[in-house]
C-alpha positions in Angstrom: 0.0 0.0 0.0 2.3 2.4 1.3 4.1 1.8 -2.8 0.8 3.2 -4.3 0.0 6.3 -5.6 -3.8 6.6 -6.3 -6.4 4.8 -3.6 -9.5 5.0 -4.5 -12.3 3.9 -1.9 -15.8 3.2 -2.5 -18.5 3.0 0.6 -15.3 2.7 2.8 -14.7 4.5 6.5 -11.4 4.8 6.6 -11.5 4.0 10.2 -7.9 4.3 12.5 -8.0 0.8 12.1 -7.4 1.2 8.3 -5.0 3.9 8.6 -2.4 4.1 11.4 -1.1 7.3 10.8 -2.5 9.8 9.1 0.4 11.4 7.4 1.9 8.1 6.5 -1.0 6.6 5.4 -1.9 9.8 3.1 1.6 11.1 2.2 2.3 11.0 -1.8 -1.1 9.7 -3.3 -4.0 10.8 -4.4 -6.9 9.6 -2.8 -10.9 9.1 -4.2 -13.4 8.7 -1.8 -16.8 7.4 -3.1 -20.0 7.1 -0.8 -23.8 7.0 -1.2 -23.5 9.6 2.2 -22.1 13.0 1.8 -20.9 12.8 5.8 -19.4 9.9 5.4 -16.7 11.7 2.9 -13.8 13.5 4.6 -15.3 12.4 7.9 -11.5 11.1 9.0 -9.1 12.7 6.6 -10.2 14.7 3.2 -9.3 12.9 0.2 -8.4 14.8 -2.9 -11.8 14.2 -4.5 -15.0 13.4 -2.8 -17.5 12.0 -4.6 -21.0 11.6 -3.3 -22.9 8.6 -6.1 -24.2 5.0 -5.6 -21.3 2.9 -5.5 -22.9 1.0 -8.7 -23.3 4.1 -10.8 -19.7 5.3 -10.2 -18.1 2.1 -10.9 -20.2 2.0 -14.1 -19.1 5.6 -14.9 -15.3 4.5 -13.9 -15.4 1.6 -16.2 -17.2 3.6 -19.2 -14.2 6.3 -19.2 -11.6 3.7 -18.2 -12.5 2.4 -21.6 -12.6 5.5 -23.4 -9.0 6.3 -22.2 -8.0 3.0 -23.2 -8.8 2.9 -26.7 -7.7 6.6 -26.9 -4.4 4.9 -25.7 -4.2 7.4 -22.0 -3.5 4.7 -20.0 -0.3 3.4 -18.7 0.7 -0.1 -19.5 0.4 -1.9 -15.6 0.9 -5.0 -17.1 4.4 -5.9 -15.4 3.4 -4.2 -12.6 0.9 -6.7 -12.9 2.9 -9.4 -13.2 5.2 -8.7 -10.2 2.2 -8.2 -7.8 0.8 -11.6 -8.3 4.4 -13.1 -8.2 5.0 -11.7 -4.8 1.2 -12.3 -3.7 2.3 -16.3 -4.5 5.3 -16.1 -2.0 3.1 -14.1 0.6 0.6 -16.8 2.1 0.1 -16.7 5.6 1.1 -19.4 7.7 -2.6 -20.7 8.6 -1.3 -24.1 10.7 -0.4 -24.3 13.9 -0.5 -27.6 16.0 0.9 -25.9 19.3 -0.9 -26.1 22.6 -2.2 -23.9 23.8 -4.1 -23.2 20.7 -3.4 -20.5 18.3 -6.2 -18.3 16.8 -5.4 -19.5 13.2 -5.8 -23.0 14.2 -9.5 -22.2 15.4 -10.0 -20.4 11.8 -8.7 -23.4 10.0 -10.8 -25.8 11.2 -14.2 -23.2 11.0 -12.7 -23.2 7.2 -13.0 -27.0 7.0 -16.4 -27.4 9.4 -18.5 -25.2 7.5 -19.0 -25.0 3.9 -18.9 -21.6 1.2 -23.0 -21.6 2.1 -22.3 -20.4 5.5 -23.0 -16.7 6.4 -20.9 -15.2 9.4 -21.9 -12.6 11.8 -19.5 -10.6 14.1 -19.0 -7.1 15.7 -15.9 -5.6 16.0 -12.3 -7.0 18.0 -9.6 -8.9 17.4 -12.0 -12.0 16.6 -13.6 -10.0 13.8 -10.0 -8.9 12.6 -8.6 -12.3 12.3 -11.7 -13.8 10.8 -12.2 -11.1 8.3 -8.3 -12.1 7.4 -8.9 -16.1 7.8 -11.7 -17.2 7.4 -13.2 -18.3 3.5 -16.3 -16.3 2.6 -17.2 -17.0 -0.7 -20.5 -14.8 -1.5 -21.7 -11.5 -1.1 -23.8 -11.1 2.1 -22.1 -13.8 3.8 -19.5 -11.7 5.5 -21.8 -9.5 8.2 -20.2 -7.0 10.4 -21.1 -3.8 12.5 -19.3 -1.8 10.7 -17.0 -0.4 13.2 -20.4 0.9 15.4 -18.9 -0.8 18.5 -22.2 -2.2 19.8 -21.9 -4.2 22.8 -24.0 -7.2 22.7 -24.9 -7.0 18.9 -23.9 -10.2 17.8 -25.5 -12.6 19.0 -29.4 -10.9 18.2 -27.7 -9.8 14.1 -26.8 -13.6 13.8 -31.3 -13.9 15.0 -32.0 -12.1 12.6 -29.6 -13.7 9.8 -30.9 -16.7 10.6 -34.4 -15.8 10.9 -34.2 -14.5 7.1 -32.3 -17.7 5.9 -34.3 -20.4 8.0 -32.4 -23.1 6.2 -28.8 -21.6 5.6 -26.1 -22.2 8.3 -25.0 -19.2 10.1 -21.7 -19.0 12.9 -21.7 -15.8 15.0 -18.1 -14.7 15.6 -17.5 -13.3 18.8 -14.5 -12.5 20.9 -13.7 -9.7 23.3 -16.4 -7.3 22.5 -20.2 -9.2 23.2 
C-alpha cells in the first residue's frame, strides 16, 4: 500500500483501524473517496476528491471512461506491474497451521474453514476476533460476510446472527465473537 499512488475507496470508512497514521497513510497519493452519504466523505481525513454517487453508478461511470481512455491509448501499460504483484502475492501466504498447545487463533479459523461449507454466512462485531476472521476465514458470496461496521455495539452479535438466521431459516449461520459481546 504504502508503494501506491492513487487509492481510491468506495463506501469505505477509513477507520484508525485502516490507517495508522495519518500522514503516512496519506503522504504521496491521491486519494478518491466514493460514498452513497455525503458525511461519510472527509469524515477522518479529506481525500483529494470526494465523490458523493451510488457505489454501482460510479463504478459504471469508472469503467465507461476507463474504456474510453483506453482505446484513446491514456493509459499506462500496468501489465508488469501486474505481473510482479501476483508473483510476490504467491510467496506471501500466511502461515494458517499451527498444532501448538495452547491453541493459536489460526488453528481455530482453519478448522471453522474446514467445518462449515462456502453456504455459510458469518456474523460478528468488531475485535480482534472480527480482525482475524475477516483475514482467515473463506467467505465466498456477497452477504455472507456481516459486520457492525466499526459501530462498537456491545452485545450486537448474538441478536444480528437472529435475525440472519431468521431471514435464511435453512442456511447455516456462525456468530463470531471474541472480546467485544
Amino acid at each position: 500500500f504504502l508503494e501506491s499512488d492513487f487509492v481510491l475507496g468506495i463506501g469505505n470508512r477509513w477507520a484508525n483501524r485502516h490507517t495508522g497514521k495519518l500522514d503516512v497513510y496519506t503522504q504521496g497519493r491521491t486519494f478518491v473517496h466514493v460514498d452513497i452519504e455525503p458525511t461519510q466523505i472527509g469524515k477522518i481525513f479529506a481525500p483529494d476528491l470526494g465523490i458523493a454517487s451510488d457505489a454501482k453508478a460510479a463504478l459504471e461511470l469508472f469503467v465507461e471512461v476507463a474504456r474510453e481512455l483506453k482505446s484513446a491509448g491514456g493509459l499506462k501499460d500496468r501489465s508488469v506491474w501486474a505481473a510482479s504483484t501476483q508473483e510476490r502475492k504467491a510467496t506471501l501466504q500466511r502461515k494458517t497451521h499451527f498444532d501448538n498447545v495452547p491453541l493459536k487463533p489460526q488453528r481455530v479459523y482453519e478448522e471453522m474453514n474446514r467445518a462449515f461449507g462456502p453456504e455459510t454466512r458469518y456474523v460478528t462485531t468488531i475485535g480482534l476476533s472480527q480482525i482475524a476472521g475477516a483475514q482467515m476465514l473463506h467467505v465466498y458470496k456477497p452477504r455472507h460476510w456481516i459486520n457492525c461496521g466499526q459501530a462498537g455495539p456491545l452485545g450486537w452479535t448474538i441478536p444480528a446472527a437472529l435475525g440472519v438466521a431468521t431471514a435464511d431459516p435453512e442456511g447455516t449461520v456462525v456468530a463470531l465473537s471474541g472480546d467485544y459481546d
